[in-house]
C-alpha angles and dihedrals in degrees: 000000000000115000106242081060093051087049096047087057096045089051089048089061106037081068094084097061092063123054115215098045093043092043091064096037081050095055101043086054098058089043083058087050101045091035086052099036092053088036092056091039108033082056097047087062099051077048091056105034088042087048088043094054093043085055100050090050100049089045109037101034123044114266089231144031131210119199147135123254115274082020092268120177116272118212104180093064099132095058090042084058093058096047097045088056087052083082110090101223091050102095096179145000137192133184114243152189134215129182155141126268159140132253131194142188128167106339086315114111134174140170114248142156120256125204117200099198124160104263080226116049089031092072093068090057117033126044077234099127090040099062105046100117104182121026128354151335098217128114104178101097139303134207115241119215094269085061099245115131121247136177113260119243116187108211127191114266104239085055090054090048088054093053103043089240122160127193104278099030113132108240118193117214124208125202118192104168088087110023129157128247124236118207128218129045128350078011112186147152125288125195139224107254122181117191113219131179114220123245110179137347119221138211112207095178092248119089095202093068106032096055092045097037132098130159138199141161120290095233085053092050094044080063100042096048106035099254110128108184091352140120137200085220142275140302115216124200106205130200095246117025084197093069103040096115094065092040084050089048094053097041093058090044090060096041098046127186131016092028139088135198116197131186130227087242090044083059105050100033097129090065100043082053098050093047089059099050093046092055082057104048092040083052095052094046093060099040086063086066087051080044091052085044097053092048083052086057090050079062105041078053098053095042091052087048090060085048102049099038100118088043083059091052090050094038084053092043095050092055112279122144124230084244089061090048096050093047092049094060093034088059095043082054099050086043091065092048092055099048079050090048105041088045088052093042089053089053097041086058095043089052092050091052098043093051092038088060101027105029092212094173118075121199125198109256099208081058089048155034094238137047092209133037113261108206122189116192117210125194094218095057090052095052093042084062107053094042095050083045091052090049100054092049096042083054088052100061088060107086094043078044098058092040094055095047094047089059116127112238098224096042088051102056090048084053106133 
């Protein structure tokens, strides 16, 4: 061990034997620990919510859309299917309908949007069948209690909650974007109402889309929606999600006009979005507390110049260089930094592992997408932040440093 290095620990340590000194060294410590410790698990967590709806999307809605502009009906679906699975990196395809609607039960109503898929090929493209958690996934027909047949319908659970809706109620659906007129007095629109019987709710981890959510069969929804023969479009499954972008780019190039292909980021770019910039800004907030902690080392270090001023005469008449001196405060000051550091990134770690196995913080689930917080640790941004907390600390030694080394010998002797 060098000496300056020997010194600088002894210093480190001779700081708790006076005050004022060891009180701010204490308490820059212990900034470096809390601003390390929320840095590396408050961005574990972005990590982990931003990894947890990725993975909802990709897995619950299809990765890629296929429609034509304005959303206009599209009739050769079947051969636009086949050419579609022609792509390489397309692994299944299957024709679909959204729309509008509302549903009622009881008294109870509510606008929604309702999805007529083929129960089939439908399988190969949207989570759909995995995350039916009462009842069934079956969209064929069903009997009521009274014992007349219907067409299923599978809501999402928290809309069935709303409602007051159990597996087997009849629900009755309305369309008014295409409803008929009626003539005479008193003379209005009717629309077009389709009674279901519900097989099976779903939870597809995500509120958002199993309070809004319905499906029925596509041959149901052509008729209640006036689309003989017709589709909204199709929902594509690729081979790598990650990729879809550049799939969804190829296959409207070779389409052309009129049709779109839109990917599952594209989507939902608002949120991916949202979900970068608010890595950065949370970032940046906590940094500021490992900021306000290096400023507090600036003082512990001034503080332990005006101590030691006499030692640092004696040190330079004995022989040492500026550069020694320099070296031996910037080291007491880094040391502090790292004791700070390594105890933040410990219970950093702790915390991620407590939450990852016993999921302590709730989240509301009608706020997010999500009822716990999902938390995903990753090396690098462990790393990152001990390095960008040693730095700054490391930065921070410099001006007490420099004042120290540029100590005249004599003076500082004579320092009372």
């Amino acid at each position: 061990m060098s000496f300056e290095r020997f010194l600088a620990r002894k210093y480190f340590w001779a700081q708790r034997h006076n005050l004022s000194s060891g009180l701010i060294a204490l308490f820059s410590a212990l900034g470096v620990m809390i601003g390390t410790w929320l840095l590396i698990f408050v961005l574990s967590a972005i990590n982990g919510f931003e990894a947890e709806v990725n993975r909802q999307l990709m897995g619950k809605d299809a990765h890629v859309e296929i429609t034509r502009h304005q959303f206009l009906p599209i009739r050769e679906h079947e051969s636009l299917r086949r050419t579609v699975l022609e792509n390489k990196d397309v692994v299944a395809a299957a024709p679909f309908i959204l729309s509008k609607t509302v549903i009622s039960f009881k008294g109870n109503q509510d606008g929604i949007l309702v999805y007529g898929i083929d129960a089939d090929l439908s399988r190969g493209v949207i989570g759909l069948p995995e995350t039916v958690t009462r009842g069934e996934y079956r969209l064929d027909s069903l009997i009521d209690t009274a014992g007349r047949r219907f067409p299923a319908v599978i809501l999402g659970y928290a809309l069935a909650a709303r409602l007051g809706v159990e597996t087997g109620d009849k629900v009755f659906l309305a369309d008014f974007s295409k409803s008929d007129f009626t003539g005479g007095l008193g003379s209005g629109m009717m629309p077009r109402i389709q009674p279901c019987v519900v097989a099976g709710m779903f939870e597809s981890g995500m509120y958002q889309y199993d309070e809004t959510l319905a499906y029925i069969s596509l041959a149901t929804a052509q008729r209640l929606f006036g689309m003989p023969g017709a589709v909204t479009g199709l929902q594509l499954r690729v081979r790598d999600p990650h990729h879809s972008p550049v799939t969804a780019a190829a296959l409207e190039q070779k389409l052309g006009f009129p049709y779109r292909a839109v990917d599952w980021q594209a989507k939902n770019s608002t949120l991916i979005k949202w979900m970068a910039y608010e890595k950065v800004l949370v970032g940046l907030a906590l940094g500021i507390i490992i900021l306000i902690a290096a400023f507090n080392i600036i003082s512990s270090l001034i503080m332990v110049v005006n101590d030691k001023t006499r030692e640092i005469g004696i040190l330079r008449a004995m022989g040492a260089t500026r550069a020694s001196i320099l070296r031996i405060f910037v080291y007491e000051g880094m040391l502090v930094g790292l004791v700070g550091s390594l105890a933040g990134a410990a219970l950093g770690l702790l915390s991620y592992w407590v939450q990852k196995e016993f999921g302590l913080i709730r989240l509301p689930g009608d706020v997010y997408f999500v009822t716990v917080l999902p938390v995903d640790l990753r090396w690098p941004d462990v790393i990152g932040v001990l390095a960008l907390t040693n730095l700054l600390c490391g930065l921070a030694t410099l001006p007490p440093a420099l004042k120290a080394a540029r100590q005249d010998p004599v003076e500082a002797i004579r320092h009372e």
